[in-house]
N, C-alpha and C positions, 0 to 999 in steps of 0.2 A: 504494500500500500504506500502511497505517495503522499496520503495527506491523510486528514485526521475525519473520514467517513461522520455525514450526521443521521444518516437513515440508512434504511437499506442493508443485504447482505451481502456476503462474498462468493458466496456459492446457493441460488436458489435452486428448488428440485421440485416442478410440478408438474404434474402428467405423467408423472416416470412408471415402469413397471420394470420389474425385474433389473433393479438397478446397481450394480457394486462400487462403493469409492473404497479403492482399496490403496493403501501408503498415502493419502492425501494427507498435505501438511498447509495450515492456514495459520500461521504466526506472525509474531511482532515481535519487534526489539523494544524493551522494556527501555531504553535509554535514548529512543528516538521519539520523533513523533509518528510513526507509521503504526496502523494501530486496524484491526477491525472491529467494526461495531457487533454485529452476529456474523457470524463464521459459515455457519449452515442454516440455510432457512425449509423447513422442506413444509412444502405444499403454498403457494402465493396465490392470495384469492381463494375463489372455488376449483383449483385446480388441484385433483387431490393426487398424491403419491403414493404405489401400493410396491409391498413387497422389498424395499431398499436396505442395502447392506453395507455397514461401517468396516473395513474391515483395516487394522496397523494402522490408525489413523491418529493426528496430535493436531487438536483445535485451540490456541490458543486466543481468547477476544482480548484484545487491548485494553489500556489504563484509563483511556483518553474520555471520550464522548458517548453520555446516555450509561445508558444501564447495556452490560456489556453482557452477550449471551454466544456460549459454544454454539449450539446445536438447537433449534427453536423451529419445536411443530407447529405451525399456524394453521395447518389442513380447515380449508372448509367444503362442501360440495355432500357429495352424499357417503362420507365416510371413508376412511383408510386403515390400514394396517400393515403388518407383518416387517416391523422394523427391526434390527439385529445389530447390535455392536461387539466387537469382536478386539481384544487388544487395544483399544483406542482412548486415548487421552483427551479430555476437557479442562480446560483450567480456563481461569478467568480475574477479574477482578476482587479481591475480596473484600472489597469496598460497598460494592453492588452491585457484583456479577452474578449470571446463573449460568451454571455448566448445561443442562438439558432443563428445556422449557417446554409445556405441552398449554399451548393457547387453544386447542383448536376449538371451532363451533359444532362440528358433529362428531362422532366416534370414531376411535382410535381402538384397533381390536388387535394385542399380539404385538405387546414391544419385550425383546430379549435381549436383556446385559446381561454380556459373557465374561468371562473370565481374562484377566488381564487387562478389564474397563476401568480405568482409574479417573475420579473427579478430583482435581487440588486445585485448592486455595479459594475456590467459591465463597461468595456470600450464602447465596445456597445452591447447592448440590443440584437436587432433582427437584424441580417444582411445578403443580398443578395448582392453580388459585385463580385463574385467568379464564377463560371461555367457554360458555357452556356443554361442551362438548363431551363424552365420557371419555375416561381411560380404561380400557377393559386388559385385564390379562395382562400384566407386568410381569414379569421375572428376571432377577437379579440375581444372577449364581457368580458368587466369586469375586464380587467385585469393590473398590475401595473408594471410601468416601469420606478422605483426607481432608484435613484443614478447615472446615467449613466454619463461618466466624458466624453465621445463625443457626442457618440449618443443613442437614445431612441431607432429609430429606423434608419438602413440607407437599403436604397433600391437606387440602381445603377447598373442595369443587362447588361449582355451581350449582351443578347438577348433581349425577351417581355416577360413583367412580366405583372400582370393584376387580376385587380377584389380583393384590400388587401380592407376590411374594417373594423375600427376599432371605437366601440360604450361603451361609458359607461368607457373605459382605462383612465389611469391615468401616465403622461409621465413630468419625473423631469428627464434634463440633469444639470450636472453641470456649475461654470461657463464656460461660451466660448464655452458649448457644441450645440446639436439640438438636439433640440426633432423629426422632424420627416425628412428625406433628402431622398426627391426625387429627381433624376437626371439621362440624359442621359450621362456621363461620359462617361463609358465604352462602348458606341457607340448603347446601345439596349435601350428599350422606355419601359414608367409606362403609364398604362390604367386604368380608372376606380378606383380610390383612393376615398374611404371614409371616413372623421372624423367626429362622432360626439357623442354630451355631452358625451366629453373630453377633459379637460383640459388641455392647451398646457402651 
């Protein structure tokens, strides 16, 4: 990046099917001003994305401008899924960054973090609090959710979100942070939550 992004993504994915980024690397020099705002945007508009695969990947979002975010589901249209990460790094600002963001306005069915998925230095980690769209079917095996100066992970829907289970992760907030926050806040309900051998 050449300058300091105020909108927009680095890499948008919509209309994709059967799609792999595999060794993709989207960073910034922490000592310059090149910087990206979101890294990956997938689905723009109602353009929705199915079936997409992360795989050796390092998303690094910049210090700079806005609320900085790795990897940011916006999907809207008549629903998507079957998303996969595989080895792949999010880091972000830990000021007021989000490693993986799930905005979207309809259903999201079948996202899987694998093993060797690491989130560091997030504000928060993984977070759902945004669009009323569901998350259905999360699974998180093996993966690390370092640093987080709020949350590890926060889940707070609009709507119903349902069926995240997460086995074998490893979740370090900072002080005064949480590691895992479910709640009805924003008026919609958490079904079906699983933790285990992981360390809270």
């Amino acid at each position: 990046h050449d300058d300091i992004p105020g909108s927009g993504a680095t890499i948008q994915l919509g209309l994709v099917q059967t799609f792999l980024l595999d060794r993709v690397r989207v960073l910034y020099d922490s000592a310059s001003t090149k910087a990206a705002l979101i890294c990956v945007q997938v689905g723009v508009s109602t353009l929705a994305a199915n079936d997409v695969t992360f795989r050796d990947c390092q998303f690094w979002a910049g210090d700079f401008a806005g609320t900085q975010i790795a990897v940011d589901f916006s999907t809207g249209g008549s629903g998507c899924g079957a998303y996969r990460f595989y080895n792949t790094q999010m880091k972000t600002n830990a000021t007021d960054g989000i490693g993986l963001r799930f905005n979207n306005s309809t259903i999201i069915d079948t996202v899987f973090l694998g093993p060797g998925t690491v989130f560091e230095d997030c504000k928060t980690s993984l977070q759902k609090n945004s669009g009323a769209g569901e998350v259905a079917n999360l699974y998180a095996n093996q993966v690390v959710f370092d640093s987080a100066t709020t949350c590890c992970v926060r889940c707070e829907p609009a709507g119903l979100n349902r069926t995240w289970s997460f086995d074998g992760c490893w979740f370090s907030a900072g002080t005064g942070g949480v590691a895992l926050l479910f709640s009805n806040s924003n008026g919609g309900t958490c079904e079906g939550i699983s933790v285990r051998n992981s360390p809270v």
